[in-house]
C-alpha positions in Angstrom: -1.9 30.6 30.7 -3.6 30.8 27.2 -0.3 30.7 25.7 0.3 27.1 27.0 -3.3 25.8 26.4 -2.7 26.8 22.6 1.4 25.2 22.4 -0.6 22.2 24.2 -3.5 22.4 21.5 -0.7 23.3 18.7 1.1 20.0 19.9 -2.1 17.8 20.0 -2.7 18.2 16.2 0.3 18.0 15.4 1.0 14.7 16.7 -2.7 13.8 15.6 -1.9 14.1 12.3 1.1 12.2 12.3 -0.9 9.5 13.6 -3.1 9.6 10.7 -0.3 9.6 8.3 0.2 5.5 7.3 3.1 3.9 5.3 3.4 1.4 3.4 5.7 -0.5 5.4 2.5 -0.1 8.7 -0.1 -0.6 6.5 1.8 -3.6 5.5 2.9 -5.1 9.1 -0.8 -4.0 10.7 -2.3 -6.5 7.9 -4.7 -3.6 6.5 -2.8 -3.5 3.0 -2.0 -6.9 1.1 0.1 -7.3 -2.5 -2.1 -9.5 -5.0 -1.2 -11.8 -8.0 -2.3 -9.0 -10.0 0.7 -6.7 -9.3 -1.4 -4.3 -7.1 -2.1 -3.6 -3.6 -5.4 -4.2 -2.4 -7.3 -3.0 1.3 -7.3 -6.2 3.3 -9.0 -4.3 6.4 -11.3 -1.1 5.6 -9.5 2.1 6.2 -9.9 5.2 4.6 -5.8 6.4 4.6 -5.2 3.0 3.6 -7.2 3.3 0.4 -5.4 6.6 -0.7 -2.4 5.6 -0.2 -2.8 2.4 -2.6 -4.8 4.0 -5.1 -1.5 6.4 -5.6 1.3 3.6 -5.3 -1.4 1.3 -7.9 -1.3 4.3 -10.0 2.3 4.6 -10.0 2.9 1.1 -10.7 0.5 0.8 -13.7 2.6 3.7 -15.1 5.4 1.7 -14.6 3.9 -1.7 -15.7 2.9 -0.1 -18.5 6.0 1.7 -19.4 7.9 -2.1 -18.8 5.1 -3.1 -21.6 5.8 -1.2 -24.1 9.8 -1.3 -24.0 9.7 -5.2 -24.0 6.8 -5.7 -26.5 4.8 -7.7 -23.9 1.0 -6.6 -23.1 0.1 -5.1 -19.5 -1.3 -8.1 -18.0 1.6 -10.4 -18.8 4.0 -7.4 -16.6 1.2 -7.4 -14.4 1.5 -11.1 -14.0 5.5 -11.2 -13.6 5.3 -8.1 -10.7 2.3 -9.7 -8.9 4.7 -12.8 -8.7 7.7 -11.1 -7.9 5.9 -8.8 -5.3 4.4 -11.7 -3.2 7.8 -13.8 -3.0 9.1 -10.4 -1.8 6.6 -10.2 1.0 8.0 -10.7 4.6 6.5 -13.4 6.5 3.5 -12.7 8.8 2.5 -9.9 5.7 -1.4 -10.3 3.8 -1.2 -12.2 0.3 -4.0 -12.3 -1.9 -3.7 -15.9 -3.8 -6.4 -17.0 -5.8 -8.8 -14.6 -4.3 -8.3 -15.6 -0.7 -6.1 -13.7 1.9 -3.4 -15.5 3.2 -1.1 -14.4 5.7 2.5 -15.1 4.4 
């Protein structure tokens, strides 16, 4: 008997976890996360795994952005600029935009 209450507890947080584990692509589709003008992601609706998981894909890209930069002789803000563009025509339709400092859905 206490060797199925602890596979059913084992389970539990198990799937617990995964639940707490957020994509992208949900983040995305559930409207928390939006791409801006400004090449970045930004929290549209508060969430704590949400706000990790941008600041590391924002980090990522600013390497990125910044590596683009330097190999064209352009400063940040105009790659910046260009991938903010590029990210929001990418955006699927029903997706959060942030244009001119309002949310739009796309």
């Amino acid at each position: 008997m206490k060797m199925i209450k602890w596979t059913s507890l084992l389970t539990a947080a198990m799937l617990t976890f995964n639940a707490f584990a957020l994509t992208l692509d949900e983040a995305k589709s559930q409207g928390i996360v939006g791409e801006t003008s400004s090449g970045y992601l930004e929290v549209v609706k508060s969430n704590a795994d949400a706000q990790q998981l941008i600041a590391d894909i924002n980090a990522k890209r600013k390497a990125k952005y910044l590596s683009l930069a330097k190999k064209n002789g352009i400063t940040l803000e105009q790659v910046e600029t260009l991938a903010g563009a590029k990210a929001i025509a990418k955006t699927s339709p029903g997706q959060m935009v942030k244009i001119d400092g309002q949310w739009r859905k796309k």
